[in-house]
C-alpha positions as CSV (number, residue, x, y, z in Angstrom):
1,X,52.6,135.5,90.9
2,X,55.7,134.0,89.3
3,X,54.7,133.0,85.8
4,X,58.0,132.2,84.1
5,X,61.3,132.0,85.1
6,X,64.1,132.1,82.2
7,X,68.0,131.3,83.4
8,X,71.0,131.7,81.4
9,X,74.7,130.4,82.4
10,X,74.0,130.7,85.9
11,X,76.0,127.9,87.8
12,X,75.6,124.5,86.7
13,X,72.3,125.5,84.7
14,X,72.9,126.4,80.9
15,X,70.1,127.0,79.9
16,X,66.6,126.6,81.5
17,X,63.0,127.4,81.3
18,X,60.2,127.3,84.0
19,X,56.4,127.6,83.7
20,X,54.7,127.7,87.2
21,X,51.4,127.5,87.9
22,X,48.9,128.7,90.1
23,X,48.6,127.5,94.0
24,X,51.3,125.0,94.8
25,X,54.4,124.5,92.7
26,X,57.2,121.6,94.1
27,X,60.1,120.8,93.1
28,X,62.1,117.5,94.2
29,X,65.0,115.7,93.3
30,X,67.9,114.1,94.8
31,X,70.2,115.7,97.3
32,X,72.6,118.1,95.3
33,X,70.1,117.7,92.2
34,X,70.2,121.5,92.0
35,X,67.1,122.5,93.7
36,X,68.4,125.4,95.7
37,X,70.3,126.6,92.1
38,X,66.9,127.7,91.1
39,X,65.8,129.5,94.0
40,X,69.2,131.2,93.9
41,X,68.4,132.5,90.4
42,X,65.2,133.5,91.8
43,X,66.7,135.6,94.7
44,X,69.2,136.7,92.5
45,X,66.5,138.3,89.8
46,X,65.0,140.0,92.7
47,X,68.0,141.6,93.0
48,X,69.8,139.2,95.6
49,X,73.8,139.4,96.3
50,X,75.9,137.7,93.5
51,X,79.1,137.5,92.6
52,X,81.0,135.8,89.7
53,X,81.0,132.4,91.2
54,X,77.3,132.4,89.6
55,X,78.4,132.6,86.0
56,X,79.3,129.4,84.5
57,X,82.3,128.2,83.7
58,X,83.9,129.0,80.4
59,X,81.3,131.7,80.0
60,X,81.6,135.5,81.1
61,X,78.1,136.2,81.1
62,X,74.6,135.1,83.3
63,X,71.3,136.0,82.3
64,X,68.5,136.0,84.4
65,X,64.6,136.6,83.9
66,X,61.3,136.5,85.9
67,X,57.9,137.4,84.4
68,X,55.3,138.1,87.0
69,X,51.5,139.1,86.9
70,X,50.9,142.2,88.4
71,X,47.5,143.3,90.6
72,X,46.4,146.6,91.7
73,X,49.2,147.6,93.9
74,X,51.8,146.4,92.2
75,X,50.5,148.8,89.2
76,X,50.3,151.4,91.1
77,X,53.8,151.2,92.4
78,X,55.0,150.1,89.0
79,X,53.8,153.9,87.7
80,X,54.7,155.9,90.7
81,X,58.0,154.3,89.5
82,X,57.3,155.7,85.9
83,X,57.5,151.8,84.7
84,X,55.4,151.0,82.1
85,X,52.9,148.2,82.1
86,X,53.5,145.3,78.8
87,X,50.6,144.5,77.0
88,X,49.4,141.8,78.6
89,X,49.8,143.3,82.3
90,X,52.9,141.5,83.4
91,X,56.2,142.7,84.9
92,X,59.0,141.2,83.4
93,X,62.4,141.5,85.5
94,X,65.9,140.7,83.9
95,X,69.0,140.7,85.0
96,X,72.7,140.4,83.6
97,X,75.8,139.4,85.6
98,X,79.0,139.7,83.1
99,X,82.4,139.5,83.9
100,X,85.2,141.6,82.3
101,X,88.8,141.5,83.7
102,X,88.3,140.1,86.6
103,X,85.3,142.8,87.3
104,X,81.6,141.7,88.0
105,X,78.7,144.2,87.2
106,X,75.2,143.3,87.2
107,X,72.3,145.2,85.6
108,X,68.2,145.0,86.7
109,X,65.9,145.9,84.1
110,X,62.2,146.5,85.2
111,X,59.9,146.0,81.9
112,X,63.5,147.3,80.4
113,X,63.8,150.3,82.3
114,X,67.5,150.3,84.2
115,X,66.9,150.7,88.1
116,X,68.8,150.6,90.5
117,X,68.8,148.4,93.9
118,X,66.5,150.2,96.3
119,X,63.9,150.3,93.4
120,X,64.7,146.2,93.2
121,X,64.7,145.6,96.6
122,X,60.9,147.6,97.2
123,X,60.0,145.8,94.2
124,X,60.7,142.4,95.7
125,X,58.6,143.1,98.5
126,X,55.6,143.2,96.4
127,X,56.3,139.9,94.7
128,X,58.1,137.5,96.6
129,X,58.7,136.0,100.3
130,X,61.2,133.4,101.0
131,X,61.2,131.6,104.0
132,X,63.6,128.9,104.4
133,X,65.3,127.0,107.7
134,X,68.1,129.2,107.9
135,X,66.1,131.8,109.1
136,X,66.5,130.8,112.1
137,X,69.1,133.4,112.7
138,X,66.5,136.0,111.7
139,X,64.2,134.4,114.7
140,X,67.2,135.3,117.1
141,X,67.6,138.7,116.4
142,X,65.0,141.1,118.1
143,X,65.0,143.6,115.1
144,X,63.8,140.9,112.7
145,X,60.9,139.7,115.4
146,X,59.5,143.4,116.1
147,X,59.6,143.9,112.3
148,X,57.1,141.0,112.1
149,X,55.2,142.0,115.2
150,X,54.8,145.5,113.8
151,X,53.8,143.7,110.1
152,X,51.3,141.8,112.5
153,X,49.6,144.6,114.1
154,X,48.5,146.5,110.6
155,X,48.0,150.1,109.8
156,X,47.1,151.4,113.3
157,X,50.9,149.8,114.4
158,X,53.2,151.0,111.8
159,X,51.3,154.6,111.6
160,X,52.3,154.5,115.4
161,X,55.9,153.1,114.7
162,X,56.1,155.8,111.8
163,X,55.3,158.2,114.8
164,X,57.8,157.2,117.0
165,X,60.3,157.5,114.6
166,X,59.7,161.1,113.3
167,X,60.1,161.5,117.4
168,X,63.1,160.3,117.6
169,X,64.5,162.0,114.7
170,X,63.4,165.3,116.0
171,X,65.1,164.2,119.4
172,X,68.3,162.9,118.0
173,X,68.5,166.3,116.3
174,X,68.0,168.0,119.1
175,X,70.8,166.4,121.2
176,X,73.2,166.7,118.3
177,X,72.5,170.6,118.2
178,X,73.0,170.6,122.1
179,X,76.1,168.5,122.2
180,X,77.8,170.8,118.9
181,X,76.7,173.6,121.1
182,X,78.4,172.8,124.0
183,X,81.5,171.8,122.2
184,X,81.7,174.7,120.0
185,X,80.7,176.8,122.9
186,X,84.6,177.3,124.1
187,X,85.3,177.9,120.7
188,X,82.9,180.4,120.5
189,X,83.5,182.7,123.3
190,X,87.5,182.6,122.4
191,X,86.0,183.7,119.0
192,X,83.9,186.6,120.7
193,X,87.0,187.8,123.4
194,X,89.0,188.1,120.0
195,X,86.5,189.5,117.7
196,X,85.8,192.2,120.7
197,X,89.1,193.2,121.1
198,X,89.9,193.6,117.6
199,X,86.5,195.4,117.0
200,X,87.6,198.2,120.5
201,X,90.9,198.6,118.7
202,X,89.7,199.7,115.0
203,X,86.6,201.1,116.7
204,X,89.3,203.5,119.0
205,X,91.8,204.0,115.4
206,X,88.5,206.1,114.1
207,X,89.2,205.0,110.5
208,X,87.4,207.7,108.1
209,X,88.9,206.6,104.6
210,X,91.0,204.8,102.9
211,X,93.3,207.7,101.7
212,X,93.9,209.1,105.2
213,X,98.1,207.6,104.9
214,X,98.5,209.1,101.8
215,X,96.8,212.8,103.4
216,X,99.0,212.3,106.1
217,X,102.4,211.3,104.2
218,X,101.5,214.4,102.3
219,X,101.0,216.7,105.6
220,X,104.5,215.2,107.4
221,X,105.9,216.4,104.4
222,X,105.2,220.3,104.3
223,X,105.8,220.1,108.0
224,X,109.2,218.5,107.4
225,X,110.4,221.4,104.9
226,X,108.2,224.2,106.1
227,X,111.5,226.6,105.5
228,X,112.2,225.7,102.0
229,X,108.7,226.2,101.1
230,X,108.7,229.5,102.7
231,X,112.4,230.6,100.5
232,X,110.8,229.0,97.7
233,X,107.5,230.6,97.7
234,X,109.1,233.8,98.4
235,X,111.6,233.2,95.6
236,X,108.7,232.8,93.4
237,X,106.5,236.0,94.6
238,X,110.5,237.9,93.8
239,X,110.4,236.7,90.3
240,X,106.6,237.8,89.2
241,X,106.0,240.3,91.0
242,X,108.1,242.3,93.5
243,X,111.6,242.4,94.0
244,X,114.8,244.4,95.6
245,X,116.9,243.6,93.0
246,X,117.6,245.9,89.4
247,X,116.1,242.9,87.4
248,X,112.6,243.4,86.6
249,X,109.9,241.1,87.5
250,X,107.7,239.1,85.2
251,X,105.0,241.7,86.0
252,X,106.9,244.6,85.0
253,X,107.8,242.9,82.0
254,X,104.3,242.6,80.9
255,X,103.7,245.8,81.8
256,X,106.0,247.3,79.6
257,X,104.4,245.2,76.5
258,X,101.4,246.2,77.1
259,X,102.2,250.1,77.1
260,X,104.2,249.1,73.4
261,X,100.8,246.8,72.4
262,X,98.5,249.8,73.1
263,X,100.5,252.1,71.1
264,X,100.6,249.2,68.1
265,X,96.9,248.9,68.9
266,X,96.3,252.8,67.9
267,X,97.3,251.9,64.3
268,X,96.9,248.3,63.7
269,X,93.7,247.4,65.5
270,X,94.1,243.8,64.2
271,X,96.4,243.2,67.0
272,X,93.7,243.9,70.0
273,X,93.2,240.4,70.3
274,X,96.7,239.8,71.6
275,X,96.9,243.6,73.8
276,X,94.1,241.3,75.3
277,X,96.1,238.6,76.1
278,X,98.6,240.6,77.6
279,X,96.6,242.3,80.0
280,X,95.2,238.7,81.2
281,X,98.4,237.4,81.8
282,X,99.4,240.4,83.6
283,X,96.2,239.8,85.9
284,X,97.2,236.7,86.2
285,X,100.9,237.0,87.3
286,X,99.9,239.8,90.0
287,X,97.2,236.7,91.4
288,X,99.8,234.5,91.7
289,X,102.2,236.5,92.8
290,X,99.6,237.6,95.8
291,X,98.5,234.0,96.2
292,X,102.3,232.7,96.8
293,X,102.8,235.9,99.2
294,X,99.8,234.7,101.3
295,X,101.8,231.0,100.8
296,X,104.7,231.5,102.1
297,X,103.4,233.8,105.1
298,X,101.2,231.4,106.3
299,X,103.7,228.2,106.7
300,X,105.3,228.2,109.9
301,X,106.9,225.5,112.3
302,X,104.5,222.8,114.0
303,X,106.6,220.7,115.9
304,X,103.4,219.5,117.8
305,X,101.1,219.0,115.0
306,X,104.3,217.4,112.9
307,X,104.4,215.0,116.0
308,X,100.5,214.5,116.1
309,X,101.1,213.1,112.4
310,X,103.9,210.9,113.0
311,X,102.3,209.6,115.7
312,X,98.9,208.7,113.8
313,X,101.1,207.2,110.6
314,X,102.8,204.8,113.1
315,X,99.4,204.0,114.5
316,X,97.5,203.7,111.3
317,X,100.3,201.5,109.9
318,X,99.9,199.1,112.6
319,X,96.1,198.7,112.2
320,X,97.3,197.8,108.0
321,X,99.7,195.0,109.7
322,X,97.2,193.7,111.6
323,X,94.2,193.8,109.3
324,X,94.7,195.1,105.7
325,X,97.4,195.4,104.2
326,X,96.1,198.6,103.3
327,X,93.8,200.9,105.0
328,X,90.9,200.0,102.6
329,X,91.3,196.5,103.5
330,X,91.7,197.5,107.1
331,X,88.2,199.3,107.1
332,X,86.4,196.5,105.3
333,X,87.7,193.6,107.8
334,X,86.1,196.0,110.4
335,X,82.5,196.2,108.7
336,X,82.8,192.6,108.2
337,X,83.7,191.6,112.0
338,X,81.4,194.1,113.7
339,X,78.6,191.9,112.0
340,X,80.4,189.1,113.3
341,X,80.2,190.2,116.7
342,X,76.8,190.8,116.8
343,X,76.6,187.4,115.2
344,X,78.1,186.2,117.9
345,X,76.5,187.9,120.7
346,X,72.7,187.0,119.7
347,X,72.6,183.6,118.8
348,X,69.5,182.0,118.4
349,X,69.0,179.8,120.8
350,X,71.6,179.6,124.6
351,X,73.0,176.5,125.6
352,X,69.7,176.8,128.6
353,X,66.6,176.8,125.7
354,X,68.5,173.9,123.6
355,X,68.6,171.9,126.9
356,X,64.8,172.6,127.4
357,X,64.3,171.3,123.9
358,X,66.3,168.4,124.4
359,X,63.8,167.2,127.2
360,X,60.8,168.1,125.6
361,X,61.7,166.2,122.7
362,X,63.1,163.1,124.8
363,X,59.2,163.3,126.8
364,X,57.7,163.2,123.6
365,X,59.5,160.3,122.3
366,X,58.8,158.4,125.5
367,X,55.0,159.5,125.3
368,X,54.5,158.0,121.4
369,X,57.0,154.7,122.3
370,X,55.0,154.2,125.3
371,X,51.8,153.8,123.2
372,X,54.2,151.8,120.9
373,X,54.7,149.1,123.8
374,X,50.6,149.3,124.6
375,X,50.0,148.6,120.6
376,X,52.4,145.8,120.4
377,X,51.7,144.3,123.9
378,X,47.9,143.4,122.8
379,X,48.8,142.7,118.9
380,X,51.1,140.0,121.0
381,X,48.6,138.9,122.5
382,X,46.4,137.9,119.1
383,X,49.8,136.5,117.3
384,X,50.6,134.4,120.2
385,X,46.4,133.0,119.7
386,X,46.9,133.1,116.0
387,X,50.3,131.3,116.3
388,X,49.0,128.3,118.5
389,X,46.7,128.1,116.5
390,X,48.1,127.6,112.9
391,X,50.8,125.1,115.1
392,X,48.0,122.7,116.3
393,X,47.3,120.9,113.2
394,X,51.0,120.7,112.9
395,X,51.8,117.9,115.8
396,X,52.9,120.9,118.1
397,X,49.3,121.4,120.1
398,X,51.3,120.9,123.5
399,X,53.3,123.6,123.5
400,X,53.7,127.4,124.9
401,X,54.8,130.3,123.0
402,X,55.2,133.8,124.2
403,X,55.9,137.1,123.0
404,X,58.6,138.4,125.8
405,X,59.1,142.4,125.3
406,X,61.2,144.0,127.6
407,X,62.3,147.8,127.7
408,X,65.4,149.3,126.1
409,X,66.7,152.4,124.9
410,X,64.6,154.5,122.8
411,X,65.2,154.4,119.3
412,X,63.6,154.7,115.3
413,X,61.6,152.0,116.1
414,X,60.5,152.3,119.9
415,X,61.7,151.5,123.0
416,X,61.0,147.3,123.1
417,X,63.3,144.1,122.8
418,X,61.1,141.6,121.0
419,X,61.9,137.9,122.2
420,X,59.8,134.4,120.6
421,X,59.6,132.4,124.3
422,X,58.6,128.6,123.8
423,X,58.4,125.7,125.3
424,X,57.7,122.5,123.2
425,X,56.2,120.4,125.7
426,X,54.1,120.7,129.0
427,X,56.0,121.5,132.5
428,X,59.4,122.6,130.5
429,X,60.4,125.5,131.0
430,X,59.9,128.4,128.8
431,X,62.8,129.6,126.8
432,X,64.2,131.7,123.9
433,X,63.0,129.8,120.1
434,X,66.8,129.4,118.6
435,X,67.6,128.4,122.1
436,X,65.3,125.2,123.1
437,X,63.8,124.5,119.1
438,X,65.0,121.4,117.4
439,X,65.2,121.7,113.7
440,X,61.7,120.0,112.8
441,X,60.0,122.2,115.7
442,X,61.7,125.3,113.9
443,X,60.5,124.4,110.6
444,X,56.7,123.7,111.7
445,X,57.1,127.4,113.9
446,X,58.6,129.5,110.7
447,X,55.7,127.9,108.5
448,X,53.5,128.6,111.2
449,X,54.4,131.9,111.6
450,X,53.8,132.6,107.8
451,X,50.5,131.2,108.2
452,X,49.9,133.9,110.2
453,X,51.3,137.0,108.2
454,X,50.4,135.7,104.3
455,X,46.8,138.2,104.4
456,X,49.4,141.1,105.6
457,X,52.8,141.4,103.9
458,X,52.1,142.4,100.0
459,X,53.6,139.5,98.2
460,X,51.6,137.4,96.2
461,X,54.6,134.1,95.7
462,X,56.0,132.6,98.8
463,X,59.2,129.9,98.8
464,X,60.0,127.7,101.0
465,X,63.4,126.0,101.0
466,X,62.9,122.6,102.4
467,X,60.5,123.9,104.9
468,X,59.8,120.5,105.9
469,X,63.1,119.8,106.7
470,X,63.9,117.0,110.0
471,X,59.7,115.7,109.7
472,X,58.1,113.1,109.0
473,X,55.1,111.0,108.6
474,X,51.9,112.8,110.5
475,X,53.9,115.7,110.7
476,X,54.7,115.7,107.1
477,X,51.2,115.4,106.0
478,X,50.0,117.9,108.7
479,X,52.9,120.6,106.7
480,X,51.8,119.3,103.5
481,X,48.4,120.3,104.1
482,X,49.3,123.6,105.7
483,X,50.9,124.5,102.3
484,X,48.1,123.9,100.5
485,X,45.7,125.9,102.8
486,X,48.2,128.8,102.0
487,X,48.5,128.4,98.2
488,X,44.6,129.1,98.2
489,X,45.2,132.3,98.5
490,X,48.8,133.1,97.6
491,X,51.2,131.1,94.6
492,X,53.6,128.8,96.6
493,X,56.8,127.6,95.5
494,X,58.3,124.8,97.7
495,X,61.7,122.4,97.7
496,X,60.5,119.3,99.4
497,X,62.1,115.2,99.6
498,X,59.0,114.6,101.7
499,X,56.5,112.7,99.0
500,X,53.7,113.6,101.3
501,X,54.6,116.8,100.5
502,X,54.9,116.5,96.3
503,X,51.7,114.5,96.5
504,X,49.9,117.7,97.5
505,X,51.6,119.8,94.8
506,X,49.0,121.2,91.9
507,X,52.1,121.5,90.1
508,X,55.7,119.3,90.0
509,X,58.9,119.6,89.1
510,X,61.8,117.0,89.0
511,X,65.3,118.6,89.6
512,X,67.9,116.1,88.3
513,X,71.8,116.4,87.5
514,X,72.8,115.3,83.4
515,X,76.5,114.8,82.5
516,X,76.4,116.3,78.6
517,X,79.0,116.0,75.9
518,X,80.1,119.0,73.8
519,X,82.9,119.9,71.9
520,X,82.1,116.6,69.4
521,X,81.9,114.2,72.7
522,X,85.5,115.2,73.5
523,X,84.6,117.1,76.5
524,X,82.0,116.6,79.3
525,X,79.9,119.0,81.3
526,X,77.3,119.1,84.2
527,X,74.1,120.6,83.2
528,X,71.1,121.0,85.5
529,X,67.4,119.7,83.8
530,X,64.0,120.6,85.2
531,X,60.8,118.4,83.9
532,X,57.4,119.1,84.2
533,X,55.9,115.7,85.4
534,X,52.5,116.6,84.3
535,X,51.9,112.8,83.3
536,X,50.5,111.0,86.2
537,X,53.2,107.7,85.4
538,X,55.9,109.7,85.5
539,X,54.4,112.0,88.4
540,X,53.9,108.4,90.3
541,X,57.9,107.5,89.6
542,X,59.2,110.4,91.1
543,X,56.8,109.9,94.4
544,X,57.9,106.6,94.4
545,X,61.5,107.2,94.1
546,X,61.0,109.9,97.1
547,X,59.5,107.4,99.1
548,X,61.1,104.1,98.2
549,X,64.3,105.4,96.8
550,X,63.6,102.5,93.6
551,X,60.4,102.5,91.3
552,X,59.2,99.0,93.1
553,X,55.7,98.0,92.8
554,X,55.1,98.7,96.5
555,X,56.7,102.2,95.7
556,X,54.2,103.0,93.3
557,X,51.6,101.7,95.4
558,X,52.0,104.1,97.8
559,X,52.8,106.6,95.6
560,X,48.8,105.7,94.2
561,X,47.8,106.3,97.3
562,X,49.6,109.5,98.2
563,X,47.7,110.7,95.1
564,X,44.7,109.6,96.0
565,X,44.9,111.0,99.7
566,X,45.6,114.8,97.8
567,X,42.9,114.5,95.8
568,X,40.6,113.8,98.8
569,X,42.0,116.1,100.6
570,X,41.8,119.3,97.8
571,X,38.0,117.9,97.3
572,X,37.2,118.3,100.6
573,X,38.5,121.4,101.5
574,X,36.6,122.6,98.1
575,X,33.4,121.5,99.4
């Protein structure tokens, strides 16, 4: 329930508090008074669109403020939120609007914890419903009308909506995969022609290791200059260790120190280390001298083999073109596509099993929205009752009203086109609501309609926005008293001109335009006041005025009497 409501620079309205009360809170006042102001700060602390028309002139800043009581559901959302309750178990909501070179922000504090505007807008649903004449447009649109339908039908009805759309979810998925499938699908198999070849090709080079070029380069080499290897190495095995010439070798040489060491040896014995030495690299010269001999014998021409190498250079050079640039790299981007390939060639699922899916998932979906339709066709059934119902006592006992719900595409929320069919008076023809409705009929229906739904939506305040709107006499009272039955169990707010209407009111307010002067009375400004008629005189005045348009003594007379007739009326409902 809306307790207080505090307002800050927000339009006309400088500065402004509002204590409601229990049951039913109006407000009147002339035409342009600045009723509607007030609801639009109360939309806009519930986290309604603004912009920076709302701040008042000459100031850059709006403040905004609700305090609410809270009940059991409302604290436990307020703590799955991690919101703190206040001290005394209220909720109070604020909100800033601030302008700053030309920019508009707005921040909603919760109990003054900063959220954001899903939390705002799951929080509003919990506190307030406005219903005003202009929804009328929501009445034409099907979405709006199976959203109520659906509110209409309880638990057992939105489990089976919440069915439905997990359904379609899991269906829509499905045909997403399929259709990427299928357009990827020419992708893929150019992908797999090209990984194949390319995986035949190093597959066929028989890459070993990444050093094979440089083995290779080596190999072409010796091959190249296989007879100036074999003068060299023979050159070499001349010059240790046998030779035609008169010069002595390297081995001869040594030889002849040793024979001069071993004699030195005989009488300096100091100098075996060294005869030692000698002797090794004698040993050692003959080795190599043998080892170049079996060198140089065993190189000869391979034109072939010399060929065979060129030939596998060229061909392993290619492969680095094409996928290294060297042969390391060539050899990883060879692992890495083979496990492409096979990738490639077991996918999960073929283009066959994801069409199978597709259906299985589109037959499920028309199962559940099937049962949808069964659900809402009877909880149609009981609105339409309920509906007729609540209208009767408003002047509209003559008329017909249907629930028309015709077949369409599956979607998140079934597979049903939700129409309100009426007919206003007997042997007319039935037609759509916003078609055939005048604007008094629409008014009665849409606080007819909330008749119906205030037990199930979870707001504990509904507004109405000159609900009574294009009525009169019988009618009027018939409204009036339909607002009281529903502020027995719910707070209601309500903008009214019709005095039947205010007379009913446990609470009023009069709405009224002042011209102020500031500045030292050199400058003038509109201010909006609200006053709390709680005296019965002035409460009499304002009927009067609402009725008579002037405070004449017939006026208040009837104004009496309205009174009167409330009080009656609240007695004998009480009894």
């Amino acid at each position: 329930m809306l307790l207080c409501l505090k307002i800050e620079n927000f339009a006309l309205i400088d500065k402004l508090e509002l204590e409601f009360g229990a049951r039913l809170n109006v407000l009147t006042g002339e035409t342009g008074a600045g009723k509607s102001i007030i609801l639009d700060a109360i939309d806009a602390v519930l986290g309604g669109k603004v912009s920076s028309r709302v701040i008042r002139t000459g100031t850059h800043r709006a403040l905004l403020e609700g305090t609410f009581s809270v009940n059991p559901d409302l604290t436990a959302w307020l703590i799955s939120q991690e919101i703190d309750l206040l001290d005394d178990n209220s909720v109070i909501i604020s909100r800033e609007i601030a302008t700053t070179n030309g920019n508009t922000r707005s921040r909603s504090r919760v109990n003054g914890v900063l959220v954001n505007r899903q939390i705002m807008s799951n929080l509003r649903d919990h506190l307030v419903e406005i219903t005003a004449q202009g929804q009328t447009i929501q009445v034409g649109q099907s979405a709006h009308l199976r959203d109520w339908l659906d509110l209409y039908g309880g638990n057992i009805l939105m489990q089976q909506r919440q069915e439905v759309a997990v359904a379609f979810s899991a269906y829509q998925q499905a045909h997403q995969t399929l259709e990427q499938r299928r357009i990827s699908e020419k992708e893929r198999l150019q992908q797999l022609d090209l990984l194949t070849y390319q995986v035949q090709e190093l597959s066929l080079a028989n890459l070993d290791h990444g050093q094979e070029i440089e083995q290779l380069t080596q190999e072409r080499e010796r091959l190249n200059h296989v007879v100036d290897l074999q003068q060299m190495s023979y050159k070499i095995y001349q010059s240790l260790y046998q030779n035609d010439a008169e010069y002595p070798t390297a081995a001869d040489l040594l030889g002849n120190s040793e024979s001069i060491l071993n004699q030195i040896v005989e009488f300096d014995s100091q100098l075996q280390p060294i005869l030692e030495l000698v002797r090794d690299a004698v040993a050692t010269v003959m080795e190599v001298g043998r080892q170049i001999s079996i060198y140089g014998e065993s190189l000869e021409a391979d034109p072939q083999r010399l060929a065979e190498v060129e030939e596998r250079l060229r061909e392993l050079k290619q492969i680095c073109r094409k996928y290294g640039p060297t042969l390391t790299e060539a050899i990883a981007y060879y692992e890495k596509i083979q496990i492409e390939l096979s990738e490639l060639n077991n996918q999960e699922q073929s283009i066959e099993n994801l069409e199978q899916k597709e259906q299985v998932c589109l037959q499920y979906l028309h199962q559940v929205s099937q049962k949808l339709t069964q659900l809402r066709i009877k909880t149609a059934t009981d609105l339409e009752s309920h509906l007729l119902a609540e209208l009767k006592p408003l002047a509209m006992d003559k008329v017909t009203f249907q629930i028309e719900i015709t077949p369409i595409a599956p979607s998140t929320t079934g597979a049903d086109k939700i129409t309100f069919m009426f007919s206003p008076n007997p042997g007319e023809p039935i037609q759509p609501l916003t078609e055939i409705a005048s604007g008094g009929e629409m008014s009665r229906f849409l606080l007819a309609l909330k008749a119906c739904f205030h037990r199930n939506d979870g707001a504990e305040t509904m507004i109405f926005d000159e609900i009574d709107v294009g009525v009169s006499g019988r009618v009027a009272q018939a409204i009036a008293e339909k607002l009281h039955q529903l502020s027995q169990n719910q707070q209601v707010l309500c903008v009214t001109h019709q005095p039947l209407v205010a007379a009913m009111a446990d609470r009023h307010f009069r709405v009224e335009k002042q011209v102020i002067n500031k500045n030292g009375n050199t400058e003038q400004r509109t201010v909006v006041r609200v006053t709390s008629l709680d005296n019965l005189n002035t409460r009499k005045q304002e009927l009067a005025q609402l009725a008579g348009g002037k405070s004449a003594n017939q006026a208040i007379a009837f104004a009496e009497s309205l009174l009167v007739q409330a009080a009656n009326h609240r007695q004998a409902k009480q009894a």
